[in-house]
C-alpha positions as CSV (number, residue, x, y, z in Angstrom):
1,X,-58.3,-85.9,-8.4
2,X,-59.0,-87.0,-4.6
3,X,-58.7,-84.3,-1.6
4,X,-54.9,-83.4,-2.0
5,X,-54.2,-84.7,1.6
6,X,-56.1,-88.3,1.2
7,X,-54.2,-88.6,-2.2
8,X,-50.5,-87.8,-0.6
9,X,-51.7,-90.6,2.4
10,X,-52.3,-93.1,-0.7
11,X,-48.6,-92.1,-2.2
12,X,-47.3,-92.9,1.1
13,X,-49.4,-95.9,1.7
14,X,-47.4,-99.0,0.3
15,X,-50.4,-100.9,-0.2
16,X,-52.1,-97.9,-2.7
17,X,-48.6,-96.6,-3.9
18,X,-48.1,-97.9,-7.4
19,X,-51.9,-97.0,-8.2
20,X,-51.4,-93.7,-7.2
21,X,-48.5,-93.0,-8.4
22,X,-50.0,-93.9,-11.3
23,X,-52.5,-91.3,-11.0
24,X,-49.9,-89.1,-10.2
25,X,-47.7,-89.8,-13.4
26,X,-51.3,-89.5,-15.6
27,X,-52.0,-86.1,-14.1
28,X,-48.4,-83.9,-14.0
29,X,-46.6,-86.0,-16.9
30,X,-47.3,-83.8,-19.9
31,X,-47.5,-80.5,-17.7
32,X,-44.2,-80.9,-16.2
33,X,-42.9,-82.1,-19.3
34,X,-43.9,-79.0,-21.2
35,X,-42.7,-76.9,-18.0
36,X,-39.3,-78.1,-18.2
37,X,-39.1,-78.2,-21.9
38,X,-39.7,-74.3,-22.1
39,X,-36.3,-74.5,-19.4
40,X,-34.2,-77.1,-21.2
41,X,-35.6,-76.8,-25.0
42,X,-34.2,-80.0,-26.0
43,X,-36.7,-83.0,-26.2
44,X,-34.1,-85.9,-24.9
45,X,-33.0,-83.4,-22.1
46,X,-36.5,-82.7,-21.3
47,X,-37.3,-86.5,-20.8
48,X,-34.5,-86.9,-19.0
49,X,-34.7,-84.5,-16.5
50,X,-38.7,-85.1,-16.3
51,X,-37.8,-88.8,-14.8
52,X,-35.0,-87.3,-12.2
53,X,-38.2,-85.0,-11.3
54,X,-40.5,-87.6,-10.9
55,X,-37.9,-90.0,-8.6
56,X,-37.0,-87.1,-6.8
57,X,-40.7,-86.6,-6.1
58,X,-41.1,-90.3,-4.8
59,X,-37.9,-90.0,-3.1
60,X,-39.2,-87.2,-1.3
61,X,-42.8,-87.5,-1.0
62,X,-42.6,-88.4,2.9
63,X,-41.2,-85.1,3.5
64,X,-43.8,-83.0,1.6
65,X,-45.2,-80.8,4.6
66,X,-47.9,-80.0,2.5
67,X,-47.5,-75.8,2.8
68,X,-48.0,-75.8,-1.2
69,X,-50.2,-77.4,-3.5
70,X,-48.5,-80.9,-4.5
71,X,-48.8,-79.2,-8.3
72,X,-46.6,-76.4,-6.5
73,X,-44.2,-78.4,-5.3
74,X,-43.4,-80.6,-8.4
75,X,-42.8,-77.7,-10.0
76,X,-40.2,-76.3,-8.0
77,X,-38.6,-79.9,-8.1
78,X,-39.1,-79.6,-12.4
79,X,-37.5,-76.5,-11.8
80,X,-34.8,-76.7,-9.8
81,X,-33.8,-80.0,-11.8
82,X,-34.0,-78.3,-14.7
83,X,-31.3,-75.6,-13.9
84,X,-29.3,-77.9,-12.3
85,X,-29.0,-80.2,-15.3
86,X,-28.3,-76.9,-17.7
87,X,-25.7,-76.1,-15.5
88,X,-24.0,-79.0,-15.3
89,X,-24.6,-79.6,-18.8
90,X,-22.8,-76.4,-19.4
91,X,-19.6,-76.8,-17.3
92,X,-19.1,-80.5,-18.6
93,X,-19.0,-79.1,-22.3
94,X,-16.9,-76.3,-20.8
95,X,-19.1,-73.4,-22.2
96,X,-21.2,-71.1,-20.7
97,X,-25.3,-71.5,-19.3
98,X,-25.7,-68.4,-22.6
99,X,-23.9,-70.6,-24.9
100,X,-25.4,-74.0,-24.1
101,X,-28.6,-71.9,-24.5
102,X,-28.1,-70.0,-27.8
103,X,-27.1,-73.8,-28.9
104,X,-30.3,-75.0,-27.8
105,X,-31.9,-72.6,-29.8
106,X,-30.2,-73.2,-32.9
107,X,-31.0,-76.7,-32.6
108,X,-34.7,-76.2,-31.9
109,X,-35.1,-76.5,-36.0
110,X,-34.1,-80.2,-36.2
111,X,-35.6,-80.9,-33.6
112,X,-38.5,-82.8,-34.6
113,X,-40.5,-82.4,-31.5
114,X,-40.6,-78.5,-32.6
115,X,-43.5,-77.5,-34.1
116,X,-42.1,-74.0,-34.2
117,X,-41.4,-71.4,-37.0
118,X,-38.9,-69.0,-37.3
119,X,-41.0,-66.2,-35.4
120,X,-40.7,-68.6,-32.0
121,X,-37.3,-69.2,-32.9
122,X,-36.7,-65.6,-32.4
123,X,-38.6,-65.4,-29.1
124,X,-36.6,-67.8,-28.0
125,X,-33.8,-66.5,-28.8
126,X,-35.0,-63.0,-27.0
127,X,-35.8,-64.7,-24.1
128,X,-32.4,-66.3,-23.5
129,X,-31.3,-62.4,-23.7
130,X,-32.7,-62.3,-20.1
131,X,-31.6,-62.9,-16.5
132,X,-32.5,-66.3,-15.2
133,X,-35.6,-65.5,-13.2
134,X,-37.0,-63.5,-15.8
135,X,-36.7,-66.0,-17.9
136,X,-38.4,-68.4,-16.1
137,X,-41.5,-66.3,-15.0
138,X,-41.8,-65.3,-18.4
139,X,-42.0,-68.5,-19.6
140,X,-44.4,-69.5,-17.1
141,X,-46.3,-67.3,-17.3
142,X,-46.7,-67.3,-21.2
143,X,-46.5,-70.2,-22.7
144,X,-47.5,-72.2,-19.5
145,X,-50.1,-70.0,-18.6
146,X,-49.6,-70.3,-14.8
147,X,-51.4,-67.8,-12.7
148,X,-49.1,-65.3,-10.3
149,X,-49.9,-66.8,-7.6
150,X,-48.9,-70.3,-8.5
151,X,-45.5,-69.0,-9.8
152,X,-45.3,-67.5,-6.5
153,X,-45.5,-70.8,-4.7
154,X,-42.8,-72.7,-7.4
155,X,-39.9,-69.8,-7.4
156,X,-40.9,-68.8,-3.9
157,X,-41.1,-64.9,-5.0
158,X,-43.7,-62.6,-3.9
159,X,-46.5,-62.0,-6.7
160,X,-45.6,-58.3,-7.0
161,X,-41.8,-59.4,-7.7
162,X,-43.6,-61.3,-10.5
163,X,-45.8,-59.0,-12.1
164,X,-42.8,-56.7,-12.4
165,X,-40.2,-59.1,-13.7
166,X,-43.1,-59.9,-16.0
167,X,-43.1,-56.7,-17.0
168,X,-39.5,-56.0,-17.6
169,X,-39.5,-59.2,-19.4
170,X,-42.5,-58.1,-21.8
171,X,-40.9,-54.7,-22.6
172,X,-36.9,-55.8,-23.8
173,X,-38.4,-58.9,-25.7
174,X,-40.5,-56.7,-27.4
175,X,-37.9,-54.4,-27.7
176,X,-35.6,-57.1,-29.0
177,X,-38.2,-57.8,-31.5
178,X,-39.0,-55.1,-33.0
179,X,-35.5,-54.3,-34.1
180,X,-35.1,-57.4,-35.6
């Protein structure tokens, strides 16, 4: 793609807008989609939230101050949408964020945008055993592959807070495993 900077001037620029929002759609679609599909699980949800991310990003593109990577910064939008919509999701069906996940989970097998088998539906389900944040860095960091330093600049944590949550992460999912 273009020099990050000339690019956000063409997303600003009414007369290049549409073509590079385009461009901008083409590039982050399927990696934010997967991003927030590892938060959500649900396919429909997934989409849904995906489009609040993306108007939120043209909404707010004017005030990007550019002290992140654009990538960096779509992501914490994906991310932040994506909690926000499970929580929400959660009170209006009057359960809780556990339940609504372990839900999730169980419907992950219908679901025919799951190409899973039975050994990811039991990661899953150990990962929803965790606290939010590890959670999340896990499944960055995993199945997304991000590098510390760019889950640093989406969750705003230092690396070292990463690699440790990592860490604890790794050790009770495999402990979780192995039992089972």
């Amino acid at each position: 793609m273009l020099d990050e900077k000339e690019f956000i001037q063409q997303l600003l620029n009414p007369k290049t807008q549409n073509d590079a929002f385009q461009k901008l759609l083409h590039t982050y679609q399927k990696p934010l989609y997967n991003h927030i599909r590892n938060i959500v699980l649900d396919h429909d949800d997934a989409a849904d939230v995906l489009q609040n991310t993306f108007i939120k990003v043209f909404q707010n593109l004017k005030n990007f101050k550019g002290e992140s990577k654009l990538f960096s910064w779509m992501y914490r939008i994906a991310t932040n949408e994506a909690l926000t919509f499970l929580n929400q999701k959660a009170r209006k069906s009057g359960i809780s964020s556990e339940s609504l996940q372990n839900k999730a989970i169980d419907n992950l097998k219908a679901d025919v945008y799951f190409d899973g088998n039975d050994i990811q539906i039991a990661l899953h389900k150990a990962i929803a055993t965790l606290p939010e944040k590890q959670q999340l860095v896990f499944k960055m960091k995993y199945f997304e592959e991000l590098k510390y330093e760019e889950i640093s600049e989406i969750l705003g944590t230092s690396v070292g807070a990463l690699k440790a949550s990592y860490h604890h992460a790794v050790k009770k999912i495999e402990a979780l495993l192995t039992v089972n």
